[in-house]
C-alpha positions as CSV (number, residue, x, y, z in Angstrom):
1,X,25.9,15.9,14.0
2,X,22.3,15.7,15.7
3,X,22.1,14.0,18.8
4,X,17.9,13.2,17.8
5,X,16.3,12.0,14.6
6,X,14.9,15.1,12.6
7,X,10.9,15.3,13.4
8,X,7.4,16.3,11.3
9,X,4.3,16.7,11.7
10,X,2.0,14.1,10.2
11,X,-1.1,15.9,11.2
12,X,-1.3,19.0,13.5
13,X,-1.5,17.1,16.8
14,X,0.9,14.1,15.7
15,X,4.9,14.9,15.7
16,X,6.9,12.2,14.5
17,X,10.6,11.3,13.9
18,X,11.2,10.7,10.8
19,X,13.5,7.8,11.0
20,X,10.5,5.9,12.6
21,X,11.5,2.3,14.1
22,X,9.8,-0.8,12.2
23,X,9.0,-3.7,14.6
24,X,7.8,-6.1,11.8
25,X,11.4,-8.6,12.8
26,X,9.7,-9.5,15.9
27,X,7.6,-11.4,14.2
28,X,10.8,-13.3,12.9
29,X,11.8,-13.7,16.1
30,X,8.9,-15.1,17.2
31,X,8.7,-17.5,14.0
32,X,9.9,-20.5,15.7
33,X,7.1,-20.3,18.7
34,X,9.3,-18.4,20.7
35,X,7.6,-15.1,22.7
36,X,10.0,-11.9,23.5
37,X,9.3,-11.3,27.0
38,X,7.5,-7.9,26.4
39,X,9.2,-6.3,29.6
40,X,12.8,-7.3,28.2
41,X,11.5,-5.8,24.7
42,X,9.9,-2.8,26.3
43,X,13.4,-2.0,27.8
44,X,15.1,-2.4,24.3
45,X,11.9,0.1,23.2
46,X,12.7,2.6,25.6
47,X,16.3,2.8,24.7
48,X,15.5,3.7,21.1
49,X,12.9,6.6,22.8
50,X,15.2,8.2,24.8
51,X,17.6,8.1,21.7
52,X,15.0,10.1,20.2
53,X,14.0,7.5,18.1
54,X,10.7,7.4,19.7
55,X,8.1,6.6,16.8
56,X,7.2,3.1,16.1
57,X,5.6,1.1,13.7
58,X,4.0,-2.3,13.5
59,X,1.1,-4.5,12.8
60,X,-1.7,-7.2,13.5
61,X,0.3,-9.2,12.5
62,X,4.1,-8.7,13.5
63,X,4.0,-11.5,16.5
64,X,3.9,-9.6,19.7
65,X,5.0,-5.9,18.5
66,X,1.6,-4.4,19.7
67,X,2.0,-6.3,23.3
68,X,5.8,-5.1,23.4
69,X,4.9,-1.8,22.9
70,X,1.5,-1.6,24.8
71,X,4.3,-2.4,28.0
72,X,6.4,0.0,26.8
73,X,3.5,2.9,27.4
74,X,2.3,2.0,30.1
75,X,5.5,3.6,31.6
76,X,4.4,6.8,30.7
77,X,2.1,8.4,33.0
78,X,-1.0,10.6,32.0
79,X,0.2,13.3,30.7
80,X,3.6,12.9,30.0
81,X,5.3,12.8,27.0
82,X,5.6,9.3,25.4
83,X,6.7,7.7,22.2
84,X,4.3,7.3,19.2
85,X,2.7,4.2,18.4
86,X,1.8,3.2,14.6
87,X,0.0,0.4,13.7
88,X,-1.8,-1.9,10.7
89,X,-4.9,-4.0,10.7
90,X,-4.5,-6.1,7.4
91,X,-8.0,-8.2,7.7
92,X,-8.7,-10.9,5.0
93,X,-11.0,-9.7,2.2
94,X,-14.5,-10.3,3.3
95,X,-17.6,-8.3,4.2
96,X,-16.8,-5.1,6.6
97,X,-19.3,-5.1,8.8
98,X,-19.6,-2.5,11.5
99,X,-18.8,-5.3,14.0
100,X,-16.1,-6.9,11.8
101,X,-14.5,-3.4,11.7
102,X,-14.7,-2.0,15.0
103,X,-13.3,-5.8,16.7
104,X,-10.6,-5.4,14.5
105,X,-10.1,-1.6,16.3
106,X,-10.3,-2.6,19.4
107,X,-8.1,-5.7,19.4
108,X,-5.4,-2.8,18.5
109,X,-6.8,-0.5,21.1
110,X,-6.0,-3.8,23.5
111,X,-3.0,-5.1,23.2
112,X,-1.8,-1.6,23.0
113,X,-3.2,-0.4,26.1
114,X,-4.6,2.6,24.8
115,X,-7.5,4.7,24.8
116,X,-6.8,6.0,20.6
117,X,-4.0,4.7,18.4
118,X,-1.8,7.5,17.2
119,X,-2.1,6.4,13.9
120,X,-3.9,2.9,12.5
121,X,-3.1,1.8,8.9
122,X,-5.2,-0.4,6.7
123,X,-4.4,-2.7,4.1
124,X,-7.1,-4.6,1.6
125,X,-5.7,-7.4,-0.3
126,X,-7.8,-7.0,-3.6
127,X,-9.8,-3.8,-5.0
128,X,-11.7,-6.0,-6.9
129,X,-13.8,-6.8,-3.3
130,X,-15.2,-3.0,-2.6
131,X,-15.3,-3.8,0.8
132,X,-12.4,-2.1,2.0
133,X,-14.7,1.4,1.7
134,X,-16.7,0.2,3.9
135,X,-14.1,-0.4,6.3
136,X,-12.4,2.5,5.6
137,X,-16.0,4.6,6.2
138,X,-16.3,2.7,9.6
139,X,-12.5,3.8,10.6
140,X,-13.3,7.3,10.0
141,X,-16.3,7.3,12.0
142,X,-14.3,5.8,14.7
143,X,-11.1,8.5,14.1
144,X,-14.7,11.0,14.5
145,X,-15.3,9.5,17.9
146,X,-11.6,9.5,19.1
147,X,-10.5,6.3,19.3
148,X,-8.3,6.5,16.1
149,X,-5.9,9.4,15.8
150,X,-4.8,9.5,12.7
151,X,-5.9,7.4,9.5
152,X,-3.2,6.0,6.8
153,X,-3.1,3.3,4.8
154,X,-0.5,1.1,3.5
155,X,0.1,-0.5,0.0
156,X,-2.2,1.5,-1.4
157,X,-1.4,3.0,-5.5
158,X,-1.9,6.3,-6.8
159,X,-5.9,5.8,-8.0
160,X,-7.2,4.3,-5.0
161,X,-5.6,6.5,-2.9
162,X,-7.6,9.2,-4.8
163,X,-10.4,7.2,-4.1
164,X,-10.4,7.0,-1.0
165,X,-10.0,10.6,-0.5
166,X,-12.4,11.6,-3.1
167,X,-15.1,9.4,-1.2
168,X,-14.2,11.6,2.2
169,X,-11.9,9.3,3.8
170,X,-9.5,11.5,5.7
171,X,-5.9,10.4,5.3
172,X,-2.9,11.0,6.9
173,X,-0.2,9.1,4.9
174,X,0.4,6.0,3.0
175,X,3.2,3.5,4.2
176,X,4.8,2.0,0.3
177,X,8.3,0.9,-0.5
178,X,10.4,3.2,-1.9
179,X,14.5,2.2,-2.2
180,X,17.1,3.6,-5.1
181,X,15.8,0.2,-6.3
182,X,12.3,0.7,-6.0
183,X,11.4,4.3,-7.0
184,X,7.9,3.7,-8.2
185,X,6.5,5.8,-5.3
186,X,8.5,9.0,-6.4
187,X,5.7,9.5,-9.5
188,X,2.2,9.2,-9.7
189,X,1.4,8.9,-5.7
190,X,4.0,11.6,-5.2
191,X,2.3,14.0,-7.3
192,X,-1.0,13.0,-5.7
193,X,0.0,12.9,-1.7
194,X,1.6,16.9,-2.6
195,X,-1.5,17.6,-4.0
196,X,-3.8,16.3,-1.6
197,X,-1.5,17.1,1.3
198,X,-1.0,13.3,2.1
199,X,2.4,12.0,3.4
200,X,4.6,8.9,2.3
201,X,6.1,6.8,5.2
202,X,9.0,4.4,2.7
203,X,9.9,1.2,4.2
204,X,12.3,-0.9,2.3
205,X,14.7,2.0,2.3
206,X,17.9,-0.9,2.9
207,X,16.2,-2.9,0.6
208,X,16.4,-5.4,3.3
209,X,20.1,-4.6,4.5
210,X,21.0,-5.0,0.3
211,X,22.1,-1.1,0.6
212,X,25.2,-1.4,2.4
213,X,28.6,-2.1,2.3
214,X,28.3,-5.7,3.2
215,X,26.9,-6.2,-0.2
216,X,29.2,-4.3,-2.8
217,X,31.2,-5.8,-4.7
218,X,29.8,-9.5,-3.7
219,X,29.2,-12.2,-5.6
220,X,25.4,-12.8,-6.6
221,X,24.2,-15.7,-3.6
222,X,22.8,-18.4,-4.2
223,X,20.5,-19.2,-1.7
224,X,18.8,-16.0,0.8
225,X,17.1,-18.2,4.1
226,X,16.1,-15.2,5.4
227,X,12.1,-13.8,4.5
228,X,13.0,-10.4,4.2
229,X,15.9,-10.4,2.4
230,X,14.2,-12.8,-0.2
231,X,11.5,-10.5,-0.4
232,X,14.0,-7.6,-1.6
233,X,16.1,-9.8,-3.8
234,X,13.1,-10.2,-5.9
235,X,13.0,-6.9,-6.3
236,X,16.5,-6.3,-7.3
237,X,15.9,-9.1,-10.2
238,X,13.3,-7.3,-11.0
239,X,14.9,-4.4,-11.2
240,X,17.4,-5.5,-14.0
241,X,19.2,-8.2,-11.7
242,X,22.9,-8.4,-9.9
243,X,24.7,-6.2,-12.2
244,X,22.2,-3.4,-12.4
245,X,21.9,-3.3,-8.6
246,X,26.0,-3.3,-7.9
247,X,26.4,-0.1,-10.4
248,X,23.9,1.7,-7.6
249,X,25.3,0.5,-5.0
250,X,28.6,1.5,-6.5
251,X,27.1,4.8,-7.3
252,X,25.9,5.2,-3.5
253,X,29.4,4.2,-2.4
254,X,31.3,7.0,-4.2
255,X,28.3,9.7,-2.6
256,X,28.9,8.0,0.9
257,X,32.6,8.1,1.0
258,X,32.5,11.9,-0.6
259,X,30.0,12.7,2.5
260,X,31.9,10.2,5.0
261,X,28.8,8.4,5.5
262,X,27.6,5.0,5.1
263,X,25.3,3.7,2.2
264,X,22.5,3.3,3.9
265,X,22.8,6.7,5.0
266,X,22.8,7.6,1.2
267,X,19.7,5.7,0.6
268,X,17.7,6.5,3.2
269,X,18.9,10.1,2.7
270,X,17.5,9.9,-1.0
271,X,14.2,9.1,0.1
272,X,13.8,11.6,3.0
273,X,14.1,14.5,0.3
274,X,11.3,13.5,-1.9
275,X,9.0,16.5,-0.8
276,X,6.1,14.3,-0.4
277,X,7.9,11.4,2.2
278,X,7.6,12.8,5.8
279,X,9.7,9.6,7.2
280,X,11.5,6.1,6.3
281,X,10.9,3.2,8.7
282,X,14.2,1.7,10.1
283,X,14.2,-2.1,11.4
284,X,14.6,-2.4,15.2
285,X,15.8,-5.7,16.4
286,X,15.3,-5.0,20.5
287,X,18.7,-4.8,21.6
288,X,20.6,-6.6,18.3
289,X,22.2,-4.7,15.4
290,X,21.6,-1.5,17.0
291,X,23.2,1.5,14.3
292,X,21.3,4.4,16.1
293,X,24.3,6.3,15.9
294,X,25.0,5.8,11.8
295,X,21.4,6.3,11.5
296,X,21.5,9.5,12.9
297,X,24.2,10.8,9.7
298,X,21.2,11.0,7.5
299,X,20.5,14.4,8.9
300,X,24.5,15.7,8.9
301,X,24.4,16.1,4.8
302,X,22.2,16.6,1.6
303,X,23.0,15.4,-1.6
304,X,24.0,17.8,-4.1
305,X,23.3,18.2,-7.8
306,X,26.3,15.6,-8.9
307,X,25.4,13.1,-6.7
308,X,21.8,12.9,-8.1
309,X,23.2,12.9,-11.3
310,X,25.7,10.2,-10.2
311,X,22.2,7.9,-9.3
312,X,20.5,8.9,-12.4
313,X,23.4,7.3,-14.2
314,X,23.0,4.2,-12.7
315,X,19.0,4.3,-12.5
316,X,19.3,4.5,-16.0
317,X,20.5,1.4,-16.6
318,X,17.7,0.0,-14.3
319,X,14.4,-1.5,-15.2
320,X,11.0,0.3,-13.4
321,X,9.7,-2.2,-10.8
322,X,6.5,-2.5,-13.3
323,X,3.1,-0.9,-11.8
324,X,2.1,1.1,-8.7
325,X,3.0,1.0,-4.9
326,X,1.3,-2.4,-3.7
327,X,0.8,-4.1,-7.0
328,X,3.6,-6.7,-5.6
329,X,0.8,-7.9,-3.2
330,X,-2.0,-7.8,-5.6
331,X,-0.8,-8.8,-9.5
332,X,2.1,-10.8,-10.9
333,X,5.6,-10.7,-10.0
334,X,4.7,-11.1,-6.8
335,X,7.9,-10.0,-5.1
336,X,6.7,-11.1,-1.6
337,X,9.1,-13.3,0.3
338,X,7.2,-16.6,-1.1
339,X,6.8,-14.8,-4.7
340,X,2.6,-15.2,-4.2
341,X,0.1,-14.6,-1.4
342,X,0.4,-18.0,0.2
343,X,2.6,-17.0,3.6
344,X,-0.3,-14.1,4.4
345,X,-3.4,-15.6,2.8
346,X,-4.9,-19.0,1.9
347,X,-6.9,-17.5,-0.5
348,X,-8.8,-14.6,-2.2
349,X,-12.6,-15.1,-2.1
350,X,-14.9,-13.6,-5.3
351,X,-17.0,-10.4,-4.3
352,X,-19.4,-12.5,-6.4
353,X,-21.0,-16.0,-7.0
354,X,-21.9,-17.0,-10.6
355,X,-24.6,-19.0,-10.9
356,X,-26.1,-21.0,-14.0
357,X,-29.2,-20.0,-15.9
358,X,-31.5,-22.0,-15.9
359,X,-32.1,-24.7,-18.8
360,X,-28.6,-23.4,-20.4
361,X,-26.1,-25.2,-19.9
362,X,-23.5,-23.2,-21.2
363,X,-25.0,-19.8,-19.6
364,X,-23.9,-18.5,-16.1
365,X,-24.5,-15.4,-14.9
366,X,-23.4,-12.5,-11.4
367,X,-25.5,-10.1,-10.0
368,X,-23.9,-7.6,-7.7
369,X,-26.7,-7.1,-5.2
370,X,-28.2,-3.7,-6.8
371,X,-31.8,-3.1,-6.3
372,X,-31.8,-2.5,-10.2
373,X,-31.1,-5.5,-10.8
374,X,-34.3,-7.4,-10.0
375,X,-35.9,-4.8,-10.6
376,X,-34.6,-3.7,-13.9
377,X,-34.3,-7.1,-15.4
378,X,-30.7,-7.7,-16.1
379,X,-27.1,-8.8,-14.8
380,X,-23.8,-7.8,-13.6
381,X,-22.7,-9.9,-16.2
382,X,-23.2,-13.1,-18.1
383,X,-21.3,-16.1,-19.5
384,X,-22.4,-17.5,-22.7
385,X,-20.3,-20.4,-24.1
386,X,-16.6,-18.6,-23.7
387,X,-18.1,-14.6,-23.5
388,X,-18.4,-12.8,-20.8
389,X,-20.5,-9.5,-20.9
390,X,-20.5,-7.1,-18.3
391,X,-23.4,-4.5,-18.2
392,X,-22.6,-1.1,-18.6
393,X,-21.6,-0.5,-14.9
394,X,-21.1,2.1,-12.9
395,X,-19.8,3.3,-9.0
396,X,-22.3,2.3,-7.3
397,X,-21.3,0.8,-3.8
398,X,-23.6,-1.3,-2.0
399,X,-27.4,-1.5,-2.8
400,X,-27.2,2.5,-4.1
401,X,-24.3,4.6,-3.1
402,X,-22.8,6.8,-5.5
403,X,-19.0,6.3,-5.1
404,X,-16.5,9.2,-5.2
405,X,-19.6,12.2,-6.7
406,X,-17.8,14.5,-9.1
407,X,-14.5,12.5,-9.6
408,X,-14.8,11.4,-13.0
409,X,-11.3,9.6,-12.5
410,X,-11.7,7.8,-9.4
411,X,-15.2,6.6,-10.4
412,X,-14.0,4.6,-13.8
413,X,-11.0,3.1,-11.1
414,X,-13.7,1.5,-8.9
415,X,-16.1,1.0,-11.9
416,X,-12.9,-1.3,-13.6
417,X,-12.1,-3.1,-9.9
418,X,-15.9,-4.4,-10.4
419,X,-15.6,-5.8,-13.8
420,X,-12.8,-7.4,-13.0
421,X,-14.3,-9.0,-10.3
422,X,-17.2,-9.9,-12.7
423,X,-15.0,-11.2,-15.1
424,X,-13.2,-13.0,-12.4
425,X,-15.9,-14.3,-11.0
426,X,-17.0,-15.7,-14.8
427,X,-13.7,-17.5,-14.8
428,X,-12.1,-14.8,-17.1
429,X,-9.4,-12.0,-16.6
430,X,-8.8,-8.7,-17.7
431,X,-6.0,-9.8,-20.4
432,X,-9.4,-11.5,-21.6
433,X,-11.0,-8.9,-22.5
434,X,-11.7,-7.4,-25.9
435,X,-13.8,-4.7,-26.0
436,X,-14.8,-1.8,-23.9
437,X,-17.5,1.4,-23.9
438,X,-17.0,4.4,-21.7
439,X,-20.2,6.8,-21.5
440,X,-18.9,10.1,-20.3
441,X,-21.5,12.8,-18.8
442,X,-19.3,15.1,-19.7
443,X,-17.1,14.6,-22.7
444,X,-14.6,17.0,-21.2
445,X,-13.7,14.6,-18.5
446,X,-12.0,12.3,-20.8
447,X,-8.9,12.5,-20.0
448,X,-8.7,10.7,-15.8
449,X,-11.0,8.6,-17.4
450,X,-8.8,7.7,-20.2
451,X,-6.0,7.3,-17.8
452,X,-7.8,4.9,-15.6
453,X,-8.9,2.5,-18.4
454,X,-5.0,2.9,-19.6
455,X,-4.2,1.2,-15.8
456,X,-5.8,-1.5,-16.2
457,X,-5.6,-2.1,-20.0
458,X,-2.0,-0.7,-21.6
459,X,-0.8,-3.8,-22.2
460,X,-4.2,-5.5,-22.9
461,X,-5.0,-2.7,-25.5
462,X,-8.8,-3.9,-26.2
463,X,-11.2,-2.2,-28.7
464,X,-12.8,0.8,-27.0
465,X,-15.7,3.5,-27.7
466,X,-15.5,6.7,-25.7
467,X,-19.0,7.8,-25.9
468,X,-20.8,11.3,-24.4
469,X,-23.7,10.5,-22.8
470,X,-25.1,13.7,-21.8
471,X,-26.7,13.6,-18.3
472,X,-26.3,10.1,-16.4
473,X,-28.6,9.2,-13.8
474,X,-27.3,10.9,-10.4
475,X,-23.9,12.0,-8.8
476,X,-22.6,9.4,-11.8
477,X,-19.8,10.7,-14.2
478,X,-19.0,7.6,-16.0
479,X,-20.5,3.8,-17.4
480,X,-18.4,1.5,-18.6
481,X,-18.9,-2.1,-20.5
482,X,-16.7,-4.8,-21.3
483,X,-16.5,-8.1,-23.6
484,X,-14.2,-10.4,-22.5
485,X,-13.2,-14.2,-24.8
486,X,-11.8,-17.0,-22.2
């Protein structure tokens, strides 16, 4: 068996073992108002690094993970070796301001105590506020001046992870769950991070410690006090419930004891040879519940062609976790720990502000800030009585910025985020809306297009018009309108 993890290469200058060690329980630790004594935690740190378990991951927000690990590298001196630091900045929507950006940076730059972070990971709540290009525009000038290493994000679906990459953000990976029970990240973003040469990093593999012995064969529980298992039982209901989620388990137990290995090993193994996943993220509880030892099995066996079809059996009997990777955080179920936003956000403020017309009282309008607008003569949308019509829209960020130029695909994705934030805005939904018109400069292009609209509307199924405009104004590939009924 290897004595070290397995290791890739994330980027050319950033080697990483790919069983990387999540940090997010110190923040359960912590809960209470306790504080880890970041030298004690540094030593527990250091004990997984010389281990060769020497990548971690954590976030803004996982208590005092950054500070723990900012003491753990500070034992390292200039030019030595040391272990990899990975980290989030989750901000609330809200404008991105160069200076609401780069303080969020350098609080991470801070309480790691480090010149660049290896790699920094953003999350954005909504797409229906476009801000997050902005920030995401802002990181990458800061990756340009070398105090970011590496760009990834985390939670982020297939389309706007095209997005982002078609508006020339560079990025290195996307952090999603991906478990036997949660296997939406082995299609669409898959297929896009081999294309695009972008790299998964799965946490959830254990399915908060559900993919293990302890579990099989056990009785459904009633009750589950702990966050993180909570969070992951909702997925297994989700999934098809108790029953559905025993016959993989069961199916992983037969693999493990063929292999002599344990079940996590079999899950986490089943992740780590989807082509496009360059590591899983393993919980580290400083110094409790150590399994560095089982861990390292993952690497001592493949599965073979019976086993797979051993899981398919049981997958088969599943139901899809419905969506994308990150549509738990961002559309109902929400199969967070609280089943809604409320333990990471109060709320989710509008992009945009309706405002009544005057001398109709049953008229209210949104304007998105474009220069046309005034100029032009015309709105966002409008609200008569309960209608809502948005104006033919298009990607346009900002004032006048031409989002994504030549990607018909990811233009009608950001084009839909902003009428659903103008529907939203109106008091409406997306499930409210009726009709649609797509003008295509290129009729050719109809299929991402197509796809796209089929995101946001395949169980909505409104009246639509695909239409071939000939040449739109600009770098533009695509307008689309809507008509929704409240």
């Amino acid at each position: 068996m290897s004595k070290h993890p397995e290791r890739i290469n994330l980027t050319p200058d950033l080697s990483i073992s790919r069983l990387v060690c999540g940090l997010w329980q110190v923040a359960d630790i912590e809960k209470n108002g306790a504080t880890v004594d970041p030298e004690q935690g540094a030593d527990a740190l250091q004990a997984y690094a010389e281990a060769g378990f020497d990548s971690f991951d954590m976030a803004d927000h996982y208590g005092s993970a950054e500070i723990i690990t900012g003491h753990l590298l500070k034992r390292y001196t200039a030019g030595e070796k040391r272990p990899v630091a990975f980290t989030k900045w989750c901000p609330e929507p809200g404008p991105m301001t160069r200076d609401v950006v780069r303080r969020g940076v350098e609080e991470r730059l801070i309480r790691l105590g480090v010149e660049k972070v290896d790699l920094l990971q953003f999350h954005w709540w909504t797409f229906e506020h476009p801000a997050w290009l902005d920030a995401l525009h802002e990181m990458q000038a800061m990756k340009e001046q070398g105090l970011i290493g590496a760009l990834g994000l985390t939670n982020f679906d297939a389309a706007h992870l095209n997005l982002a990459l078609s508006d020339g953000i560079e990025i290195a990976s996307n952090q999603v769950s991906f478990s036997l029970v949660d296997r939406r990240a082995a299609g669409d973003l898959s297929a896009l991070c081999l294309s695009r040469g972008v790299k998964l990093l799965a946490y959830g593999t254990l399915c908060g410690g559900f993919l293990s012995e302890k579990w099989l064969g056990q009785p459904e529980p009633v009750s589950i006090p702990d966050w993180s298992r909570s969070k992951y039982k909702r997925f297994i209901d989700t999934a098809g419930g108790w029953a559905v989620y025993q016959g993989i388990l069961r199916a992983a137990s037969a693999i493990a004891r063929k292999h002599s290995v344990s079940i996590s090993n079999v899950a986490s193994r089943w992740v780590l040879e989807h082509p496009a996943v360059a590591a899983t993220i393993i919980g580290a509880r400083l110094g409790e519940n150590e399994h560095r030892d089982d861990n390292l099995k993952v690497f001592s066996f493949k599965l073979d062609g019976d086993d797979r079809a051993l899981l398919d059996g049981a997958f088969a009997k599943a139901k899809p976790i419905p969506g994308d990777c990150g549509d738990e955080y961002r559309k109902p179920p929400f199969l967070t720990a609280s089943g809604d936003l409320s333990h990471h956000l109060d709320a989710i403020p509008s992009v945009y502000k309706a405002v009544p017309v005057p001398g109709r009282q049953d008229r209210f309008r949104v304007s998105s800030g474009s220069i046309w607008e005034p100029l032009a003569g015309y709105s966002r949308a409008v609200r008569v009585g309960d209608r809502i019509l948005v104006s033919g829209t298009t990607a346009t960020h900002g004032s006048n910025r031409c989002v994504a130029p030549g990607d018909p695909g990811a233009q009608a994705t950001y084009i839909l985020d902003k009428i659903a934030a103008s529907i939203s805005a109106l008091g409406g939904k997306m499930e409210d809306v009726v009709r649609t018109r797509i003008y295509l400069k290129d009729v050719s292009q109809w299929e991402p297009v197509s796809r796209a609209h089929g995101r946001f509307f395949s169980e909505i199924l409104p009246a639509n018009t695909l239409i071939e405009a000939g040449a739109l104004v600009g770098n533009y590939e695509v307008e689309i309108e809507a008509e929704a009924v409240v």
